[in-house]
N, C-alpha and C positions, 0 to 999 in steps of 0.2 A: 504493500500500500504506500509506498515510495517510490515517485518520481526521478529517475536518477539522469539528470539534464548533461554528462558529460561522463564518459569513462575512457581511462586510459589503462595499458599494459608496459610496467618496464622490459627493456632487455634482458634482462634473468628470467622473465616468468615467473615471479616470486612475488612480484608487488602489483597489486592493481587497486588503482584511485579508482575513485568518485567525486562527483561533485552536487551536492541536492540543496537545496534550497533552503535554506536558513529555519526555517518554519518545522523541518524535514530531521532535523540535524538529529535529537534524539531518539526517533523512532527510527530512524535508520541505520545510528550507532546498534540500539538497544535490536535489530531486526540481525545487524551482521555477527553479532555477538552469540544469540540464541541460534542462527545458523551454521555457526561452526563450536559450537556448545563451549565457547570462552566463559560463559558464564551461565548460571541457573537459568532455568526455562523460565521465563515468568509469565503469567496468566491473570487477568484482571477477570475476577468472576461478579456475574450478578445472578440474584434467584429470584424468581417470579414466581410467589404461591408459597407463602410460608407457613402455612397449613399442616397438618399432622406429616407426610411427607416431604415437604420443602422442608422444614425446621430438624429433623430427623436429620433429612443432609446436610443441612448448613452446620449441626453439631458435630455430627460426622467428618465432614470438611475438616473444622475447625480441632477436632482432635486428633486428625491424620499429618495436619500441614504441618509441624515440625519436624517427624516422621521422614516424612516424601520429601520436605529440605535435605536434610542429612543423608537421606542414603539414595534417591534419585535425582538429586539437585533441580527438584520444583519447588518455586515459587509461586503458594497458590494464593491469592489478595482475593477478598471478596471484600467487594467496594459497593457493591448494591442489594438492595435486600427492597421486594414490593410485595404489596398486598393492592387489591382495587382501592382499601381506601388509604393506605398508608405507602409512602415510600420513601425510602433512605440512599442518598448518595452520599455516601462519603468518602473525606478528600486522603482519608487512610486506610489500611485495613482494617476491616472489622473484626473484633474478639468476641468472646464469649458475652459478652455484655448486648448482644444485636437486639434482642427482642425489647430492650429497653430503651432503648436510641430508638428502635422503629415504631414505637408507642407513643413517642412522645413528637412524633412528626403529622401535621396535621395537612399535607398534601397527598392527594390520590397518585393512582398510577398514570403515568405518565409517559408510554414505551418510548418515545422520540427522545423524551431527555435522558431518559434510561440507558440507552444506547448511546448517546453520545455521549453521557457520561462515562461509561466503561472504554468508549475511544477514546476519551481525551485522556489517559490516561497513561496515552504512548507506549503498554508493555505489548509486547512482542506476538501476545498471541491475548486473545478477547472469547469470553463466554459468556451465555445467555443460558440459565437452566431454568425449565419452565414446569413446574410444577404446580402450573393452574389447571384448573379443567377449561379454560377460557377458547374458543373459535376467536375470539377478536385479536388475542396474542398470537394463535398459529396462522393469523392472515398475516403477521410479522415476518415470519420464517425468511424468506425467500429474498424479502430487504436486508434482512440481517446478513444471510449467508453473501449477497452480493456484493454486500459493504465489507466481506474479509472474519465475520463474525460466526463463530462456531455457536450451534444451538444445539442444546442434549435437552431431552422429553422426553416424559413418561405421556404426556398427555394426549389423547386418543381424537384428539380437534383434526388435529392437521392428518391423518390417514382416515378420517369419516368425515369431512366437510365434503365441501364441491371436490369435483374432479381436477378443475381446472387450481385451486390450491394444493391437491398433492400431487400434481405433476409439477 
C-alpha cells in the first residue's frame, strides 16, 4: 500500500533504494522491515461484536500476545474494540482493562472511522475481526479487503446474504 515513485539497483546487487513520498516514509520502512522479518510482525487488530464470542477472543488475544511476542515475534495491538452502540479507538494498545474504556465511550459504531482508524496506524499488516451477527458489517468485507485489510468471521452474513456480496 506504498507508492514507491523511484527505484534504483547498485553494482553489487546488494543495495536497492527507494524513494516514496514523505507521507509514505513509515509504512514503508515498517512494510520492508516485516518483509524481510528485520523485525516483529506487527498487526493493528480491531473486533466488531464484543459479545459472548468477540470478548472471549479479545481475552484470548490479550492473554496469548506476550506468548506469540516471544516465541513467534508477533506483535499483536488491538486498537479497536465496537459494539452498534459503543466504540473504542485507541491511540495505544488495548489491555485487559477494554470493556471498561469501551463502556465508558458514548459513540456508536462507526465502520469508516473504524477502518481508518486501524490504517492510520501504519503497522504493517491491518485486521478486522467481526464477531457480529450484522449483514451491514459483511456489506464491509470487500472494501476492506481492497483497501489491503484482512477480515477473519465467524459471522454467517456474508456467505447467506445476496449472491452478489459473497462473490
Amino acid at each position: 500500500q506504498v507508492n514507491i515513485l523511484a527505484i534504483a539497483q547498485g553494482a553489487s546487487e546488494r543495495n536497492i533504494s527507494v524513494a516514496v513520498a514523505s507521507v509514505d516514509a513509515q509504512r514503508a520502512l515498517r512494510a520492508a522491515h516485516a518483509g524481510f522479518w528485520l523485525s516483529e510482525q506487527a498487526f493493528a487488530i480491531g473486533v466488531i461484536g464484543p459479545g459472548n464470542v468477540g470478548a472471549a477472543l479479545i481475552d484470548q488475544l490479550l492473554a496469548a500476545r506476550q506468548g506469540l511476542r516471544q516465541r513467534a515475534h508477533l506483535d499483536l495491538r488491538l486498537l479497536a474494540v465496537s459494539s452498534r452502540q459503543q466504540q473504542l479507538l485507541a491511540g495505544a494498545a488495548l489491555g485487559d482493562d477494554w470493556r471498561g474504556q469501551l463502556a465508558g465511550q458514548q459513540q456508536g459504531l462507526d465502520l469508516h472511522a473504524f477502518a481508518s482508524h486501524l490504517r492510520a496506524s501504519n503497522l504493517p499488516h491491518t485486521l478486522i475481526i467481526d464477531c457480529s451477527g450484522s449483514s451491514q458489517v459483511a456489506d464491509h468485507y470487500a472494501a476492506w479487503l481492497a483497501a489491503g485489510i484482512h477480515a477473519i468471521t465467524p459471522n454467517k452474513q456474508a456467505g447467506a446474504g445476496p449472491q452478489a456480496r459473497y462473490a
